[in-house]
C-alpha positions as CSV (number, residue, x, y, z in Angstrom):
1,X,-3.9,-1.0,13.4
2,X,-4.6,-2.1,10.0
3,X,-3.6,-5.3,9.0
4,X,-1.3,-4.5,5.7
5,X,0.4,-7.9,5.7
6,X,0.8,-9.5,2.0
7,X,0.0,-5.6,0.9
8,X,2.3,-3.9,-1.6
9,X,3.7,-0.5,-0.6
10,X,4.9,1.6,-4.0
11,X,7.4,4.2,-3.0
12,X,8.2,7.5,-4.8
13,X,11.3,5.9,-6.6
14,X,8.3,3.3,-7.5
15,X,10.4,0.2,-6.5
16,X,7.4,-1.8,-4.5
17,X,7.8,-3.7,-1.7
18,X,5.4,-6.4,-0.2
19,X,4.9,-6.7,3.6
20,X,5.8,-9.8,4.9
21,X,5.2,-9.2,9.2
22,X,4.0,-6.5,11.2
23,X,4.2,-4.9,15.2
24,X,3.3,-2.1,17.1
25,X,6.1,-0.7,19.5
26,X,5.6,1.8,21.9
27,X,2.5,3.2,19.4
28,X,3.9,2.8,16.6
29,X,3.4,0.6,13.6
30,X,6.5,-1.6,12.1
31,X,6.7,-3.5,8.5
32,X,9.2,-6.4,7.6
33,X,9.1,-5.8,4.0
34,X,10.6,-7.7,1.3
35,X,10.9,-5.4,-2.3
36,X,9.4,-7.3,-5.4
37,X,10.7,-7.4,-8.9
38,X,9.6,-5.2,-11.1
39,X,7.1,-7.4,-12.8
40,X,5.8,-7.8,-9.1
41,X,6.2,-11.9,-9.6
42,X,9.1,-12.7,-6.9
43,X,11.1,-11.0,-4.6
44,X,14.8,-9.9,-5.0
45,X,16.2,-10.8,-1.6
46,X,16.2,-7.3,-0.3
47,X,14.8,-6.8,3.4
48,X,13.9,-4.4,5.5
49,X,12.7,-3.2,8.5
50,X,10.5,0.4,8.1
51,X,8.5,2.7,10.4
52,X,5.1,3.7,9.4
53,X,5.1,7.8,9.5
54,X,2.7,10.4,9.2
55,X,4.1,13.7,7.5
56,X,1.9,16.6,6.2
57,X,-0.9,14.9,6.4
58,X,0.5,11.6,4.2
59,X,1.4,8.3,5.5
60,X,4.2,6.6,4.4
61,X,7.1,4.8,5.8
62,X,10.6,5.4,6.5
63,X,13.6,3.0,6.7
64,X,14.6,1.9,10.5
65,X,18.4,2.0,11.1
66,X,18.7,2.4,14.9
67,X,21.0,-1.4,15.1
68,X,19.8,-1.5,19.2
69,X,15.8,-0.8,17.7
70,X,16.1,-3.9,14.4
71,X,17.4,-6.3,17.0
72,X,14.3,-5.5,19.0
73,X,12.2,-5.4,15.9
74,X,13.8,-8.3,14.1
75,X,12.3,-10.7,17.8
76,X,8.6,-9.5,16.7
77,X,8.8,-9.5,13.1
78,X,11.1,-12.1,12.2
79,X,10.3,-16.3,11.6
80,X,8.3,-17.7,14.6
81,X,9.4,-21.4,15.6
């Protein structure tokens, strides 16, 4: 797995998101991400939790939104104490 924490990930609507945490569950490959302002200088607040997915050949990520599969997620990728 490639390490893509503090990366930023431009989607096609080209809002940009930064990624905060990362995990692997049952082989696949989980961001926390937090989306950035436009000028890329802070972040807005909005969070999520997105799947890293391979489609015709292009990588990219979808958003998660199984509730049972973001309270597993949210263990992993959340604050650590």
């Amino acid at each position: 797995m490639e390490n893509r924490i503090n990366s930023i990930l431009e989607l096609t609507n080209k809002e940009k998101y930064v990624v905060i945490n990362q995990a692997i569950y049952k082989g696949t490959n989980y961001f926390l991400v937090a989306r950035l302002t436009d000028d890329e200088k802070d972040l807005t607040g909005d969070i999520k939790i997105v799947e890293e997915k391979l489609k015709d050949g292009i990588l990219g990520i979808e958003l998660v939104k199984d509730v049972k599969l973001i309270e597993l997620l949210t263990k992993y990728l959340g604050p650590q104490e």
